[in-house]
C-alpha positions as CSV (number, residue, x, y, z in Angstrom):
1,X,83.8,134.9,97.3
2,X,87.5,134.5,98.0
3,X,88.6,132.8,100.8
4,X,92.4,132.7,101.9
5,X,93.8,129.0,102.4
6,X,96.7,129.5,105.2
7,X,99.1,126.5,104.1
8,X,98.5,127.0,100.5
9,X,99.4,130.8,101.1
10,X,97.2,132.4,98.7
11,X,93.1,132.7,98.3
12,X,91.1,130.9,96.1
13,X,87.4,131.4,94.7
14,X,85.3,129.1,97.1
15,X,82.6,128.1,94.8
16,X,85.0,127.2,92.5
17,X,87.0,124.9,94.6
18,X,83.4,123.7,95.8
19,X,82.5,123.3,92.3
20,X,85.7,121.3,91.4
21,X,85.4,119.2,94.7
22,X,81.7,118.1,93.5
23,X,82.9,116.8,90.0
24,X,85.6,114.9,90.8
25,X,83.5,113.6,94.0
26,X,80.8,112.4,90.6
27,X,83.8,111.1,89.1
28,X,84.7,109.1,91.6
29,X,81.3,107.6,92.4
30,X,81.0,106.7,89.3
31,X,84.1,105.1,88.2
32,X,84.9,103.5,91.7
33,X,88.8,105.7,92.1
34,X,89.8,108.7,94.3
35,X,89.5,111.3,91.6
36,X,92.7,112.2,93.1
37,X,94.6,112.3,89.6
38,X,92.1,114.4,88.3
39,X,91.9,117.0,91.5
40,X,95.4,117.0,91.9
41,X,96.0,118.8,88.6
42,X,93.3,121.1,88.6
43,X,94.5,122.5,91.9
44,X,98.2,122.8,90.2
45,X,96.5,124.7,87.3
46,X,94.6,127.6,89.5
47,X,98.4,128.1,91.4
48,X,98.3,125.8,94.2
49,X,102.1,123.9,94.7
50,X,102.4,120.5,94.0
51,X,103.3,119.6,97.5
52,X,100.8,120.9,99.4
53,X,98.0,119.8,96.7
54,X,99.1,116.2,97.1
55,X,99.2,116.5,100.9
56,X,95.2,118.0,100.9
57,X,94.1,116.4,98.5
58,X,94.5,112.8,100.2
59,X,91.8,114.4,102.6
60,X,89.2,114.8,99.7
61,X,89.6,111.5,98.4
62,X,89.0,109.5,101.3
63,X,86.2,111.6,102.2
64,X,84.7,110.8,98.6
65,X,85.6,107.1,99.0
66,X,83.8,106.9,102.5
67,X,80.7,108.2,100.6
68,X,80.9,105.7,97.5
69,X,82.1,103.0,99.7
70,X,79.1,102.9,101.8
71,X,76.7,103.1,99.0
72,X,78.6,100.0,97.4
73,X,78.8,98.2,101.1
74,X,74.9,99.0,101.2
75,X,74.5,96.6,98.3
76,X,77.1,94.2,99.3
77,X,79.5,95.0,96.4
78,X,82.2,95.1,98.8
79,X,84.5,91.7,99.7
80,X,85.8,92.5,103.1
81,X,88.4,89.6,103.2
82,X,89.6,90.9,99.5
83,X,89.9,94.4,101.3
84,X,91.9,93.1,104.1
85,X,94.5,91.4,102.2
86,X,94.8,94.3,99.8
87,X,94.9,96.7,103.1
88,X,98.0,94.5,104.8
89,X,100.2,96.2,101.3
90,X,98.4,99.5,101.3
91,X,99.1,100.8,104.9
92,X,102.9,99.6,104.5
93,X,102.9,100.9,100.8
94,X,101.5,104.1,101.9
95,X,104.1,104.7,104.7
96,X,106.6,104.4,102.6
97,X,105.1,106.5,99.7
98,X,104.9,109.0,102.3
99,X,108.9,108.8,103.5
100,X,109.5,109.0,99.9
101,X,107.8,112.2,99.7
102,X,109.5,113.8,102.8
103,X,113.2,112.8,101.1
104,X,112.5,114.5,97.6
105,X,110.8,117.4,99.5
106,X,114.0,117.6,101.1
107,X,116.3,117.5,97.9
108,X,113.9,120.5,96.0
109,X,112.9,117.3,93.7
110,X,109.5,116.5,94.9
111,X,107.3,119.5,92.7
112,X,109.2,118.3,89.4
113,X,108.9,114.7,90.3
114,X,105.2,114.9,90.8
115,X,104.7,116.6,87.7
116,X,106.6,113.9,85.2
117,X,105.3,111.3,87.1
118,X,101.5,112.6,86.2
119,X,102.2,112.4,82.6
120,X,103.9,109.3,82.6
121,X,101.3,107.4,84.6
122,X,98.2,109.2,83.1
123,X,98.9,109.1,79.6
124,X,100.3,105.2,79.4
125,X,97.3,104.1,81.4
126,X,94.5,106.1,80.0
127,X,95.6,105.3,76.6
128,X,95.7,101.5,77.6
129,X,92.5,101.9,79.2
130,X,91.1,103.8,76.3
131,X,92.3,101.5,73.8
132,X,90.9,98.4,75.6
133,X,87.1,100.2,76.2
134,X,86.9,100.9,72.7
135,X,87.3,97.4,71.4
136,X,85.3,96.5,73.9
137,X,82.7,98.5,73.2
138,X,83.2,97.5,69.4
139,X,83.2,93.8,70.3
140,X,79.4,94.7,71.6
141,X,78.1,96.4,68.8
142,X,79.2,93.9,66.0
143,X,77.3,90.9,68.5
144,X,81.0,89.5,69.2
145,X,81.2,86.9,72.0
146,X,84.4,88.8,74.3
147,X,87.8,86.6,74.7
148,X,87.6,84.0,77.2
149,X,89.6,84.9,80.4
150,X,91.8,82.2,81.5
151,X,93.9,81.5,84.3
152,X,97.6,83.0,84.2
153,X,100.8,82.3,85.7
154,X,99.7,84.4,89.1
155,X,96.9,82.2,90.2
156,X,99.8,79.4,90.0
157,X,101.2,80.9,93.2
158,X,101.4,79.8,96.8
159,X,99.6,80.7,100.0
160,X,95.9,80.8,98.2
161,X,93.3,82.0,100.4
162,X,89.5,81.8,99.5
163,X,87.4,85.3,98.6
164,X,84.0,83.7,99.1
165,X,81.6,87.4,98.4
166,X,84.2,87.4,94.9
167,X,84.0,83.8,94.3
168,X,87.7,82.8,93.2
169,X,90.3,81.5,95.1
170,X,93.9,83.1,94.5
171,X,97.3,83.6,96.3
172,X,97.6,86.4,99.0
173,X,101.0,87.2,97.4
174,X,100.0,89.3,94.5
175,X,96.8,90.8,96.2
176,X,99.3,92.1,99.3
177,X,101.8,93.6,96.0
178,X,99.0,95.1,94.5
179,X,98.0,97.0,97.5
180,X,101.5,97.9,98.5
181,X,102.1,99.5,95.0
182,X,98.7,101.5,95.0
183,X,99.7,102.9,98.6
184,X,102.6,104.2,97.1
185,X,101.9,105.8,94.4
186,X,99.1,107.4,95.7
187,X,101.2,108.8,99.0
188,X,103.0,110.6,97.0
189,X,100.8,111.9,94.0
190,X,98.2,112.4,96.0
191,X,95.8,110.0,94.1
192,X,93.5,107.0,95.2
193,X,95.2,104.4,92.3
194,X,91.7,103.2,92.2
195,X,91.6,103.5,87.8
196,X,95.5,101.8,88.1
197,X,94.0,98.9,91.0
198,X,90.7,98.6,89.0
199,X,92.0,96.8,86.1
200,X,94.7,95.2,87.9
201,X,91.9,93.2,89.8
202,X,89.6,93.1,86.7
203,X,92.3,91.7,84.1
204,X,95.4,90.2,86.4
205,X,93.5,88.8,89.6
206,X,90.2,88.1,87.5
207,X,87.9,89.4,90.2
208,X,84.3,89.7,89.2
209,X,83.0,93.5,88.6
210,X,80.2,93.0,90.6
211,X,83.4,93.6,93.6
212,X,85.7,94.9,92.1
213,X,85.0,98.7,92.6
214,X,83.5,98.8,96.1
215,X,86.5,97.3,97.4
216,X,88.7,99.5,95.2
217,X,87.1,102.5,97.3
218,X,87.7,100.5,100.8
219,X,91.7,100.4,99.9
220,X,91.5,104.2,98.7
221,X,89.7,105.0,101.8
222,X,91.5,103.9,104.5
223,X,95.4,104.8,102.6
224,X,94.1,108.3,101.8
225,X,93.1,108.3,105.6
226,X,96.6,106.9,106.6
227,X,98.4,109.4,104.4
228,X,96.3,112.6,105.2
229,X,97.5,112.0,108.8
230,X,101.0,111.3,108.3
231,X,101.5,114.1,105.7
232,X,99.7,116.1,108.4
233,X,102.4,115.1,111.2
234,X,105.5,114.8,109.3
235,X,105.4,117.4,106.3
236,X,102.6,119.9,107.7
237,X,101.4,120.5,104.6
238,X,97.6,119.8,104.6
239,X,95.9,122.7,104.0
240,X,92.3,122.1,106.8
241,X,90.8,124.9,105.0
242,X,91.4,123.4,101.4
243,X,90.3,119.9,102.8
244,X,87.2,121.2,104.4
245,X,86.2,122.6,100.7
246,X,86.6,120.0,99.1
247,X,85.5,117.0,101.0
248,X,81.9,119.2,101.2
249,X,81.8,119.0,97.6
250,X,83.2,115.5,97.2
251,X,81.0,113.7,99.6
252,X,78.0,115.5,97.6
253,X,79.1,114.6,94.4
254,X,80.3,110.8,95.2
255,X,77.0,110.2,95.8
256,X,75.2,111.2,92.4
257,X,78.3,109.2,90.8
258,X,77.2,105.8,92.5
259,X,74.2,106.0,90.8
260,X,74.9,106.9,87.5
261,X,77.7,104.7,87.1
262,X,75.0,101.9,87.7
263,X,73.1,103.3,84.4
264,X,76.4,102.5,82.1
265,X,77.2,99.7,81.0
266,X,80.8,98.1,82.0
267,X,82.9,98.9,78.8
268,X,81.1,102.5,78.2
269,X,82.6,103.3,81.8
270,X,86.2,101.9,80.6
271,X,86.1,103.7,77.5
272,X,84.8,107.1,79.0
273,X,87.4,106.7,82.5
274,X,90.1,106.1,79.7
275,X,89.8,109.3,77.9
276,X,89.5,110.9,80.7
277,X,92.7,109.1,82.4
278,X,94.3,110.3,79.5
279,X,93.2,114.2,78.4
280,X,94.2,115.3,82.0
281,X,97.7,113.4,81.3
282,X,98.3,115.5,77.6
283,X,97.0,118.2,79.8
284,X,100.0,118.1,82.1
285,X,102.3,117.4,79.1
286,X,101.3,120.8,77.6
287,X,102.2,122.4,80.8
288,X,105.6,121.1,81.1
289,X,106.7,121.7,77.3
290,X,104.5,125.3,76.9
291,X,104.8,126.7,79.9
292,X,108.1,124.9,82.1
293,X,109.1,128.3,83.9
294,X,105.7,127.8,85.6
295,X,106.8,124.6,86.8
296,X,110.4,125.9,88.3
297,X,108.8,128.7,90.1
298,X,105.9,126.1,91.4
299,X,108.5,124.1,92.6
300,X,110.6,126.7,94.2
301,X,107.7,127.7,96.3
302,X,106.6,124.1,97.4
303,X,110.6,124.1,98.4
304,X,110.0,127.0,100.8
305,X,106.6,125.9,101.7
């Protein structure tokens, strides 16, 4: 059943854009992130332009964070004074992600910067991530006792405020940094930063797991909701059709993720999110050194768009 998407400017197979938003809603119910890195690409690949996938996508994501979110909230995996401070960054990070876009949208650099910007980010992290859930995993199997975390030089900075649902007491500072860096990046690549924010909390701001991804998916929610409207008013380039699509499948989806991702234990999760960080990063590296006259004319078309 083909289906024409008016701001995309071409028609697409509904089931399979149905299909697509359901898995990466799983996705991100499981692992606690947007899925945006993952459904970002995958509408590139069936002839989308970069420009307006980013802009829809944003739609998608907080739709699938919305539906996680409350199933975390529901169990009170969610610290709401952790969420605020990490919101104060993410709604100014986001505004400017989104300004960012509009200025390399104008220069014809935006397509080409999205794509280089996807390999970069997915394959350093995903092999970082992969790396660290395998010895993890490792560490299990032999009966190893895991490394002690200890304090580092950000819990030494000023303005500490008490998290009391996380149980640690940290500076604002990098909590308000972290936020405005994930708000960002996923303005203008159209993902939810949740598999970037998730470790950052885990490993930098030691907060406990037990918090860590229902409070990811309140940040993702509410600066995917920020950017959807102001890529709506300023660049007019989501696609309500295309949103509509997905967010059926990704609010179905999200929900079945939630409650397998309880079933798997912490460093399985890691290890699988890692590899899975990382083959859609390769995957976009192929692209650009098979295939790099796909690309130009991609991103000539998101320049008329």
């Amino acid at each position: 059943m083909q289906l024409y998407l008016p701001i995309a400017d071409l028609p697409v197979n509904v089931f399979l854009v149905l299909a697509m938003g359901a898995a990466v809603g799983f996705v991100s119910g499981m692992f606690g992130i947007g899925g945006g890195f993952l459904m970002t690409p995958l509408l590139i690949f069936i002839g989308i332009t970069p420009a307006v996938a980013v802009a829809s996508v944003t739609s998608h994501i907080a739709a699938s964070s919305f539906s996680g979110a409350l199933s975390y909230w529901r169990r009170r995996a969610i610290d709401p004074a952790l969420a605020s401070v990490l919101l104060c960054g993410g709604v100014t990070g986001t505004a400017l992600g989104v300004w960012t876009f509009t200025q390399l949208r104008a220069l014809g650099q935006l397509d080409l910067m999205i794509a280089l910007s996807y390999v970069v980010l997915l394959t350093t992290v995903g092999s970082l991530m992969f790396s660290e859930g395998l010895r993890a995993l490792m560490r299990t199997r032999r009966g190893a006792v895991p490394p002690r975390r200890t304090h580092n030089w950000i819990h030494g900075l000023p303005l500490k405020m008490r998290f009391k649902r996380s149980k640690i007491y940290l500076s604002v500072i990098p909590v308000v940094v972290v936020g405005i860096v994930i708000g960002f990046i996923g303005a203008i690549m159209g993902i939810g930063g949740g598999f970037i924010l998730v470790p950052i909390m885990i490993y930098l701001l030691r907060v406990p797991t037990s918090t860590v991804i229902g409070t990811s998916m309140v940040l993702t929610l509410v600066t995917m909701l920020f950017a959807t409207m102001l890529h709506a008013v300023t660049n007019h380039l989501v696609d309500a059709v295309l949103a509509l699509i997905l967010m059926v499948g990704g609010v179905t989806g999200a929900q079945f993720g939630a409650r397998a991702g309880q079933k798997i234990r912490g460093e399985q999760l890691r290890l699988l999110l890692g590899l899975l960080i990382l083959s859609v990063g390769v995957r976009f590296a192929i692209e650009l050194v098979i295939r790099p006259e796909d690309l130009f004319t991609i991103r000539e078309l998101g320049v008329s768009t």
